[in-house]
N, C-alpha and C positions, 0 to 999 in steps of 0.2 A: 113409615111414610105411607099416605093414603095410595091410594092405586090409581086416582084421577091424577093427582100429581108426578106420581113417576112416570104415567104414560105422557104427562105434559112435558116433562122435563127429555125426555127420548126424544120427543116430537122435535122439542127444541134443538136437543142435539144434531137429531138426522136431518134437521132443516140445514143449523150451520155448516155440516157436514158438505149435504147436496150444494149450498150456497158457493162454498170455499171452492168445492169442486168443478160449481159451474164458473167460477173465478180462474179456476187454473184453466180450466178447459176454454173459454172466451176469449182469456187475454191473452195466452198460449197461440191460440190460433190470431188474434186480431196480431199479435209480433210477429206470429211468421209467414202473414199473408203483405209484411210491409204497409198496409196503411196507414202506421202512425209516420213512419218515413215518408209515404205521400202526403201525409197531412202538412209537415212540414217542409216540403220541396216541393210544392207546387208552381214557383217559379226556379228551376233549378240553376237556371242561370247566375241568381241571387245567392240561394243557399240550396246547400244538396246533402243527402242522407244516405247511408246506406253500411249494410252489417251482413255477415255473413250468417250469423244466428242472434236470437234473442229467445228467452225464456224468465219467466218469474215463479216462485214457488213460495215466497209471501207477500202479501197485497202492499202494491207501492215498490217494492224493491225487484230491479229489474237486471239480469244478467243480459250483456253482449260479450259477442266475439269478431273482429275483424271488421271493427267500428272505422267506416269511412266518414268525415264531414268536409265540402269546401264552399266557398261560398266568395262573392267578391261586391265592394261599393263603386263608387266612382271613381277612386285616387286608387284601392290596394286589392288584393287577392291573396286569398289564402287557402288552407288545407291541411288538417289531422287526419293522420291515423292512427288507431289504438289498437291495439293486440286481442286486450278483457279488459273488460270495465262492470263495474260492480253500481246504479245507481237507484239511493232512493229519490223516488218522486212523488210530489203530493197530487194526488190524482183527482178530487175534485178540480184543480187549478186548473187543468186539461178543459174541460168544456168552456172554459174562459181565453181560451189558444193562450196558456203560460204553464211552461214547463218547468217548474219551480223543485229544484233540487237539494234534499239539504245536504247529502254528500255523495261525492261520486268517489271510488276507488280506482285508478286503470294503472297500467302495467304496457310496458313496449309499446311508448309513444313517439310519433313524431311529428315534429310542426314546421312548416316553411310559412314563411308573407314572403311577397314582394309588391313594392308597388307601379301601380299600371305605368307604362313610358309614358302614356298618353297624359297622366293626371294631371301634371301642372305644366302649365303653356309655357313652351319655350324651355325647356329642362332638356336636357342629354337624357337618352334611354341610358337606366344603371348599367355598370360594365361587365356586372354579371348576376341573376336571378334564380332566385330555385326554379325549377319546372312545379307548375300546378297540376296536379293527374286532374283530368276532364275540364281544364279551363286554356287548353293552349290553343294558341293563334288566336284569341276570344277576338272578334270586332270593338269597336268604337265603343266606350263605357257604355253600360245597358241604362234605359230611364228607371226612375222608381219605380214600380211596380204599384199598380190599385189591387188591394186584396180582392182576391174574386167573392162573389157578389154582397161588397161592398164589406167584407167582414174586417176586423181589425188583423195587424198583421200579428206573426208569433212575436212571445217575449219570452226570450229562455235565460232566469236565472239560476246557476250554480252557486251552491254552498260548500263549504267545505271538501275541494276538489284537494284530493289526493294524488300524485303521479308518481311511478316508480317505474325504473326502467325506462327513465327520458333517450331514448336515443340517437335523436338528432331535432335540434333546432336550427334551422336556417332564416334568416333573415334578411331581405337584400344578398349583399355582395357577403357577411358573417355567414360563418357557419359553424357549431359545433356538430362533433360525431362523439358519442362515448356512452356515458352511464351518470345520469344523473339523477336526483329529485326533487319534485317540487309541490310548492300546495297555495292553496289558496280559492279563489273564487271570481267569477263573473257575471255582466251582465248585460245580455244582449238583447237588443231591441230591433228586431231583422230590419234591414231598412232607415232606422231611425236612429240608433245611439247606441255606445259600447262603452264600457266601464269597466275598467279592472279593479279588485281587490287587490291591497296590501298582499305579494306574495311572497315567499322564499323559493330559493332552491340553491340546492349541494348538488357542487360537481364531485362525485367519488373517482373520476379517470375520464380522458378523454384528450381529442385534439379540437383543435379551434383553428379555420380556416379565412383566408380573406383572399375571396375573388379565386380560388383553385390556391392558391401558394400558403402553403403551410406556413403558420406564426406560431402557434406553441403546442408543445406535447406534451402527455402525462398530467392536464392541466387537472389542477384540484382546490376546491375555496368552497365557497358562496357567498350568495347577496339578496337581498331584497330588493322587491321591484314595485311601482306601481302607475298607475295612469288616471290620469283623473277623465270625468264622462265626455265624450264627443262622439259629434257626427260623421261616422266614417264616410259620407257622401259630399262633406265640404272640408275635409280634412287636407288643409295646406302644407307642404313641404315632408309630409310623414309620421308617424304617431312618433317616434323615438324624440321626437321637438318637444314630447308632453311628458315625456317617461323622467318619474322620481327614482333614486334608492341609488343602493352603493355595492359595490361588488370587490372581494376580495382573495385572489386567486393565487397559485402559484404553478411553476410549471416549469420545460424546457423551451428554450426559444429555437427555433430553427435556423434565425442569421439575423439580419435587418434590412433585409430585401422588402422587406413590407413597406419600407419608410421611403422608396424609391418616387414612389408618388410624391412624396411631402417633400421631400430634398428636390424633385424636378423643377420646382417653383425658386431656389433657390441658387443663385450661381457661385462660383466660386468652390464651393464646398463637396465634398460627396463622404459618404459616411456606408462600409461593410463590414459585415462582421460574420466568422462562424459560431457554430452552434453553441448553445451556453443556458443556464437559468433565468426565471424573471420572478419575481413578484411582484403585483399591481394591488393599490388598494383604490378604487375607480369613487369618485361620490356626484351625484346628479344630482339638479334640480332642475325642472320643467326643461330638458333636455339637452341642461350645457352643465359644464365640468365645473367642481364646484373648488374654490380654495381647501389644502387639505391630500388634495388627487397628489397621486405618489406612483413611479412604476418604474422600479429599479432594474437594469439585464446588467446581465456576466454573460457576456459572451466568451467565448474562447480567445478569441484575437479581432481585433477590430482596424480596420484600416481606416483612412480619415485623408481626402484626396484634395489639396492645396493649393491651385496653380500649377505649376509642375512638377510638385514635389508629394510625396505619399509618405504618411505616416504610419505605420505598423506599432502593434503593440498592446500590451493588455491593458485594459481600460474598462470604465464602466460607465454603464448608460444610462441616464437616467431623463423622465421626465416630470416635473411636476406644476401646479396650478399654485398660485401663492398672490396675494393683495397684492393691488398697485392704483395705487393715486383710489378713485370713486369704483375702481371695477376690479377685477382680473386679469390675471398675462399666464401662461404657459410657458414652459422654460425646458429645452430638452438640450442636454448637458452630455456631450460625450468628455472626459477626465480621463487621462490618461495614468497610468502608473510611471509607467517606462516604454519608451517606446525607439523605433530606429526611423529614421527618414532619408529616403531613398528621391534621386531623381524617377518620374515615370519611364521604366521602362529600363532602368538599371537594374544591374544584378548583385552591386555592392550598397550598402548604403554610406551616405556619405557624414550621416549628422546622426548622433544617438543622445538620449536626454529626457526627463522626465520630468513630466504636470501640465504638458502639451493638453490645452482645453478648448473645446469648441461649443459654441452658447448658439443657437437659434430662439430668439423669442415667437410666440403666438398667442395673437390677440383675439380672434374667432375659434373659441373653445364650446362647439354644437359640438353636441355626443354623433349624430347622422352623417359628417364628414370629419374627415384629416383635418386637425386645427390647422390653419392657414399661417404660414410663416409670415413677421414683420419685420424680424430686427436678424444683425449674424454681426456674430462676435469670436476671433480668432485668439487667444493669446498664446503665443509660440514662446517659453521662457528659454532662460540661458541654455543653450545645447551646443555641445562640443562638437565640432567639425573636425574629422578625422581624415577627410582625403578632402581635399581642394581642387585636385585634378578635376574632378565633376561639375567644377563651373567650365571646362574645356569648351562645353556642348553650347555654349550660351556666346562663347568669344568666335569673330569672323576665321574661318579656315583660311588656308593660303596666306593668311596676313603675318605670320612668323612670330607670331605670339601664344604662346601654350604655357598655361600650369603645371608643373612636376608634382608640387608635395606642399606642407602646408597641412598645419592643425591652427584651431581656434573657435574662439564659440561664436555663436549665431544668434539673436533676440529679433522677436517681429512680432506684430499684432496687425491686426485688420477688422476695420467696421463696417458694416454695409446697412441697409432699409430700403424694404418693400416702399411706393411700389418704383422704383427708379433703377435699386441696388446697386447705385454709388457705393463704392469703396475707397476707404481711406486707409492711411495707416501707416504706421513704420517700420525701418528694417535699421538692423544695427546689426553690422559684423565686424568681428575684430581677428586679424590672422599673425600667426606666432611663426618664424620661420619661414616665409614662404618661399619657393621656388621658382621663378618666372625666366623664360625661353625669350629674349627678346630678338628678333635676329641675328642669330647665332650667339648671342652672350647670354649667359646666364648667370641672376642674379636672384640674391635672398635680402629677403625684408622683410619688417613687421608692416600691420597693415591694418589700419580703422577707417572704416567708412558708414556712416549715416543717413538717413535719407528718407524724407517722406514720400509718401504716393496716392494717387486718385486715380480710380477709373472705372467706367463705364463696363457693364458685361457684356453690350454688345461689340466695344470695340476688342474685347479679348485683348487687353495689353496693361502693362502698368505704365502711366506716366509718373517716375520719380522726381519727386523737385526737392529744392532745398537741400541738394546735396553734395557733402564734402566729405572728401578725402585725404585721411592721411598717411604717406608714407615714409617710413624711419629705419634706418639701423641700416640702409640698402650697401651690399657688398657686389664685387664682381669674383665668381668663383672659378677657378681653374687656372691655366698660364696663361691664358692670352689675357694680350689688352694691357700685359703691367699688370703689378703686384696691386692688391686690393689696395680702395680707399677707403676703408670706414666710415660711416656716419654721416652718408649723404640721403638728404630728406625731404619731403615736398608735403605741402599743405595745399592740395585742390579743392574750389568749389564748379560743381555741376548748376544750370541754372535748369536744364531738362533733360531727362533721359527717358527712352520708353524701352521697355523690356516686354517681349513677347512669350507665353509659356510657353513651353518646348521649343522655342525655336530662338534664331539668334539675338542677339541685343541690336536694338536699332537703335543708334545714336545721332541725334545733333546738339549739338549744347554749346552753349559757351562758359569757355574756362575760364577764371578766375583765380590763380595759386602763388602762393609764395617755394622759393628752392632758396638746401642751400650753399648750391653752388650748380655754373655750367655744365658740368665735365659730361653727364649725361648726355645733353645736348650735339657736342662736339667729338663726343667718342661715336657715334652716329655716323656724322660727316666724314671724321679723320679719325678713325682708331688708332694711328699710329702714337706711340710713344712720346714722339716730339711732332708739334704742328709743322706743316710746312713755312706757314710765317712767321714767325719767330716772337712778334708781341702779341700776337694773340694770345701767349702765355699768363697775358695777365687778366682776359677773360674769364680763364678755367677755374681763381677761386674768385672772384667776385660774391658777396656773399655777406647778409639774407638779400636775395631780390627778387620781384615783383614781375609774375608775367601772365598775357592773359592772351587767349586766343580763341580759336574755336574745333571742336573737337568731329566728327563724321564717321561711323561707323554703319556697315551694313555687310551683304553678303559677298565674303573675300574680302574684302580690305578696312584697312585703317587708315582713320587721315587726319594728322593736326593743319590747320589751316589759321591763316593770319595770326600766327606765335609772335608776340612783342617782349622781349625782355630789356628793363632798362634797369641800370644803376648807377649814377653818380655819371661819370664820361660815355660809359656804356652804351652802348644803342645793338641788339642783338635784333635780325627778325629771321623766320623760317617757315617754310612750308615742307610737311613731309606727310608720303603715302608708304602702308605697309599693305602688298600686294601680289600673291603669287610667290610668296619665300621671298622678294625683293624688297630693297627698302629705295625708293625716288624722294627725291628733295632739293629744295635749294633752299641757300642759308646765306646771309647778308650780317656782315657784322663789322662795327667803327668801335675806333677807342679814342677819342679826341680828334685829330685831324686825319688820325689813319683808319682804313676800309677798305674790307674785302667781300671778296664774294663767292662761293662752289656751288657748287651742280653734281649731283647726285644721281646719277641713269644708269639700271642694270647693272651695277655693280663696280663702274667707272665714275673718279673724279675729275672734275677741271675747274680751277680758277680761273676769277673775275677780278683783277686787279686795279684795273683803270675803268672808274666811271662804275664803280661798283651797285650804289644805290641806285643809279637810276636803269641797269641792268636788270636789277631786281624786280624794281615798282614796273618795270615794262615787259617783265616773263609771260609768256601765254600761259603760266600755270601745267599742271601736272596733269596729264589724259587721265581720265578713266581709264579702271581696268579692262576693260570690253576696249576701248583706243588701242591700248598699246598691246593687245594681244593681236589685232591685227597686224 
């Protein structure tokens, strides 16, 4: 080689040399004098930069440590940190303000948004927000900003963004904490428009928070995510309204305390559970749930709150998105296995039975809120009732009426819809044996009764209508009274009842029934063996016959009122109160040309023999119990 040439070729070397050198030594210094951080934060308000180091040691590719970014539009605010970051960037693009990245690498990241209370008029501030570091208490959104003197604003595209060691994403009122990764790309126009790329990310562990209260642990999946371009400065109701992709996770559930919000909207119902598994497999499009959406919990035990009654038991919860009619409905299904049903605030349960199911529909399926409840559907199947005692709590005290014992099963359903949530619905009980305390006698019999009902949440009560009663097989147990009569039975209809939860049965109704026979009636009046009149004998089996009256129930007493019993010569009428362990009454009764009349007070009788009927139609009627305690 000539010696012109190799000293050209040195030349060239020690140029590149001195070149590369002066490269390291420039850019070195220009990273860690922060002027390219000021170049881009010159309204920091906007967006803000800042690293605890930066270094490059080949051209374009740029090492940081303790990568701060935040920055905020007019609706939202946000904030990364990154631990190390690893990025190339095309560096002619720089004197053009674009920061155009083909890949960034970084490790121990984290990211919060929230968006501003202030952004859309008339909105509730969210119920809870990440803190922004250097944007808190911010004033009244900031205006756009004119680039200083007059230059275009920055445009920072990422390619190929790498992340490992996701350690907290917070969003709104969401929040994960864990270990995750993710990739993909962005592109941001300060000021002017934001655009996500097609991204993934794998949760490898972690938990997942809403509003501070724990919903799942150990959470592990992934999903893809993405956003199509918009103006973060006119951005209505939240970017999660624009967000595609689908996510598919699994984990521990912590309860279903979460759902406390979603069920508050809802009466009638309430739904808890301990801890347990979930799997979700979540699918979006432009920001609402799409047919497909699945999210099955096993919780440990799940409670399911009814009126007055609580159901216990393992169950399984599920929610899912499926066709309906031009759109979609949301469907969140607790199923029970098996389960016991307890009055509230009992220590036994009184009914146990399984496939006990309760259905909430939703019709507003946005990913950025709780789908909004529409519809509620109860279906209670056959369940065995193992103490009957436990309607005690439901019948008037002091009225001398109590349940002993008694098995049978129990069937109900209930309908309701937003926004009113009327409820309908049926109850169907049938009792085997039962045990009934009637002032001082005690009697068993089988027992069917039906009944529909509607009512309003505000009024807290059920109005039962259309409903009848039947009772069969009724004995009198024990010595008094005479040796049992078998097979004395009545057929009642109710034309209204109202039953309040927890508390007593308020009754007014009119009766409607067939018996078949008095003896009930007049074992009341005169328990004695033999009547004192002698043809009233022929009263006692008269039989089937027809009587209708009206019935009064509330707190402490029971009252049949204007009781008519006719049949063939027959003419029976009665008035009776149960009250204070006493039973008051009077009773009126003809058999052809003959009629009498007694009087029932505290425990003393007296005949009415002469002028019977018109003693009767001219009684003052029976005090209240508040009267006659005076």
């Amino acid at each position: 080689m000539k010696t012109s040439t190799r000293r050209l070729l040195l030349a060239g070397a020690a140029a590149a040399v001195l070149l590369a050198a002066g490269y390291l030594v420039a850019v070195n210094a220009y990273l860690r004098s922060r002027s390219l951080a000021r170049a881009l934060d010159r309204h920091p308000d906007h967006f803000f930069v800042r690293y605890a180091s930066a270094w490059t040691v080949w051209p374009g590719v740029v090492h940081l440590r303790q990568l701060e970014l935040h920055g905020q539009s007019r609706t939202v605010q946000w904030w990364v940190g990154i631990d190390d970051a690893t990025i190339a960037i095309d560096l002619p693009r720089l004197l053009g303000r674009e920061l155009v990245a083909s890949s960034l690498d970084a490790s121990g990241i984290a990211f919060r948004l929230r968006r501003r209370p202030e952004a859309v008029a008339g909105s509730a501030p969210p119920a809870q927000t990440p803190p922004i570091p250097g944007l808190l208490n911010t004033p009244a959104p900031p205006e756009r900003p004119a680039p200083a003197g007059g230059a275009a604003s920055w445009r920072i595209r990422l390619g190929g963004v790498s992340l490992r060691r996701l350690a907290e994403v917070w969003i709104g009122a969401y929040r994960f904490t864990g270990d995750a990764n993710a990739a993909g790309g962005f592109d941001l126009h300060l000021d002017r428009s934001f655009a996500l790329d097609p991204a993934t990310v794998v949760f490898r562990s972690g938990s997942l928070l809403l509003a501070s209260r724990p919903l799942l642990d150990g959470v592990a999946g992934g999903g893809r995510f993405e956003l199509p371009a918009f103006d973060p400065n006119h951005l209505q109701g939240g970017f999660l309204r624009l967000a595609s992709g689908n996510l598919v996770l699994h984990g521990r559930l912590e309860g279903l305390g979460f759902l406390e919000p979603y069920l508050h909207e809802v009466p009638w119902i309430g739904l808890g559970g301990s801890a347990g598994t979930v799997e979700a497999d979540l699918r979006v499009a432009r920001g609402t749930y799409l047919p497909g959406t699945h999210v099955e919990a096993r919780p440990g035990r799940v409670t399911a709150t009814l009126l007055e009654d609580q159901a216990s038991g393992s169950c399984e919860v599920s929610w899912d998105v499926a066709r309906d009619g031009g759109g979609a409905m949301g469907r969140l299904v607790a199923a029970f296995d098996e389960f016991q049903l307890r009055r509230l605030g009992a220590v036994s349960p009184r009914a146990h039975g399984r496939g006990l199911r309760v259905e909430i529909g939703t019709r507003d399926l946005r990913i950025d809120a709780l789908p909004a409840p529409a519809t509620l559907a109860v279906d209670l199947p056959p369940t065995a009732v193992g103490d009957f005692s436990s309607y005690n709590a439901n019948l008037p005290q002091g009225a001398g009426i109590a349940v002993r014992s008694g098995t049978g099963i129990l069937r109900a359903s209930l309908r309701a819809a937003a926004p009113a949530w009327e409820a309908t619905g049926g109850i169907d009980l049938r009792g085997t044996a039962v045990v009934v305390d009637v002032q001082g006698a005690r009697l068993r019999g089988n027992l069917s009764a039906r009944s529909r009902f509607r009512a309003l949440p505000q009024q807290r009560q059920l109005l039962l209508t259309e409903s009848s009663v039947e009772i069969a097989d009724v004995v009198r147990l024990g010595a008094g009274g005479g040796p049992p009569r078998p097979g004395w039975w009545a057929r009642l209809h109710l034309d209204y009842l109202a039953v309040r939860p927890g508390a007593l049965i308020v009754l007014r109704a009119r009766l409607q029934s067939t018996l078949s026979d008095t003896r009930p009636l007049f074992a009341l009046f005169a328990p004695q063996p033999r009547p004192v009149v002698s043809w009233l004998d022929r009263l006692l089996d008269l039989h089937p016959i027809g009587a209708v009256g009206e019935l009064a129930a509330g707190d402490g007493y029971f009252s049949v009122e204007s009781l008519t019993v006719n049949s063939g010569s027959a003419d029976i009428r009665a008035r009776l109160r149960f009250a204070g362990g006493h039973t008051d009454g009077i009773l009126y009764a003809a058999y052809g040309p003959l009629s009498a009349g007694m009087e029932l007070r505290g425990g003393r009788r007296s005949w009415k023999l002469v002028r019977a009927r018109r003693w009767f139609e001219n009684h003052p009627g029976l005090a209240p119990p508040a009267a006659r305690a005076r």
